[in-house]
C-alpha positions as CSV (number, residue, x, y, z in Angstrom):
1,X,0.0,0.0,0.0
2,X,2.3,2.3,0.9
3,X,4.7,1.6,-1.8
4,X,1.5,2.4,-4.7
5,X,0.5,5.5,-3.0
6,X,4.3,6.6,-2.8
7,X,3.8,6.3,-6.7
8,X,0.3,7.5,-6.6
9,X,-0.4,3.8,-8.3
10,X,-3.8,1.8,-8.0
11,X,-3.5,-0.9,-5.8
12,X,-4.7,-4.3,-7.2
13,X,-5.1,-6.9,-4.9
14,X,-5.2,-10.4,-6.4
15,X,-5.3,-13.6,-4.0
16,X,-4.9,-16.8,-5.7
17,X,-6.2,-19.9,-4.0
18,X,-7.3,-23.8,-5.0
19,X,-10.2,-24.2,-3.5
20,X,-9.4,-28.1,-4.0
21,X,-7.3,-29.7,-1.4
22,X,-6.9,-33.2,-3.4
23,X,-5.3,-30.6,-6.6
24,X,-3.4,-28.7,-5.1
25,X,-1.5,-31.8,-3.3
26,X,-1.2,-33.5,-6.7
27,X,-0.1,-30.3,-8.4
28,X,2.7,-29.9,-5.7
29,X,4.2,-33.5,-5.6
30,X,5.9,-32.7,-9.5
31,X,7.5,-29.3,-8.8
32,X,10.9,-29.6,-10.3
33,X,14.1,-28.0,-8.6
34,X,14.8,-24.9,-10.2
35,X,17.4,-23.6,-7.5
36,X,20.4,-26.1,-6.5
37,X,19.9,-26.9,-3.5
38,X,16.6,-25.7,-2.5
39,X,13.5,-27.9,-1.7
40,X,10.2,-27.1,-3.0
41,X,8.0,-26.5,-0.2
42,X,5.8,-29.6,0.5
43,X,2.4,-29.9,2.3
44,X,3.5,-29.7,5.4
45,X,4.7,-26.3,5.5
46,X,1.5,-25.6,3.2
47,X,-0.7,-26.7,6.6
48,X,1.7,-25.1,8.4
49,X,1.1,-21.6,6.8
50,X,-2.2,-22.1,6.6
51,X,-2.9,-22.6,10.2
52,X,-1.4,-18.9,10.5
53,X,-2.8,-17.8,7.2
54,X,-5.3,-14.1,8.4
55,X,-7.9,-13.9,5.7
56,X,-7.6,-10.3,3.5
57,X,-9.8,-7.7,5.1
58,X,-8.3,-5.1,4.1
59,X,-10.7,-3.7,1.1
60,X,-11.2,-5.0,-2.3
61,X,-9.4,-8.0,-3.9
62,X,-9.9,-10.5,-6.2
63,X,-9.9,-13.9,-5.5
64,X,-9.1,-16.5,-8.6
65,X,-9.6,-20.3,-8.4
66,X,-6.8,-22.2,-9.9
67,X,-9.0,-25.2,-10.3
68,X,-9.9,-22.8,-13.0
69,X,-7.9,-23.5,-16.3
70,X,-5.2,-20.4,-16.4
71,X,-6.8,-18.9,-19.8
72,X,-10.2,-18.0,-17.4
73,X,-8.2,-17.0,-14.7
74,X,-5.9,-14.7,-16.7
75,X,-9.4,-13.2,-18.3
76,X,-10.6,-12.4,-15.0
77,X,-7.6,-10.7,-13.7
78,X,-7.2,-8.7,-17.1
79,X,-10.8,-7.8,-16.8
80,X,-10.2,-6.4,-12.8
81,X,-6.8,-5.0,-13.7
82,X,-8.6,-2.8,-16.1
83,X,-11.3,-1.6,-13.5
């Protein structure tokens, strides 16, 4: 926030989420290693950070399923990134 109104930029909020717990385990398990020595995160740390996870409150967002295929996501966030 305080970095857009330093540029006096709109502020676009856009939370991504998979509303589908069985997906988004099986769309984890293939994540190839694209740092050397760095482990993709795996679900553990995903239940981890989600037991802390705060909900936004903070004004308007826009929340996109990825159980959605990508092309309809991307059309929605276009679409609210015009406003």
């Amino acid at each position: 926030r305080g970095l857009a109104s330093e540029h006096s930029a709109r502020l676009s909020v856009i939370h991504c989420h998979c509303s589908d717990e069985a997906i988004w385990k099986a769309r984890m398990e293939p994540r190839p290693r694209y740092v050397p020595g760095w482990t993709p995160v795996g679900w553990e740390e995903v239940e981890w950070l989600r037991a802390r996870y705060e909900p936004w409150d903070q004004g308007e967002a826009l929340f996109v399923d990825a159980v959605e295929k990508p092309e309809k996501n991307l059309a929605v966030v276009l679409e609210y990134l015009r406003g």
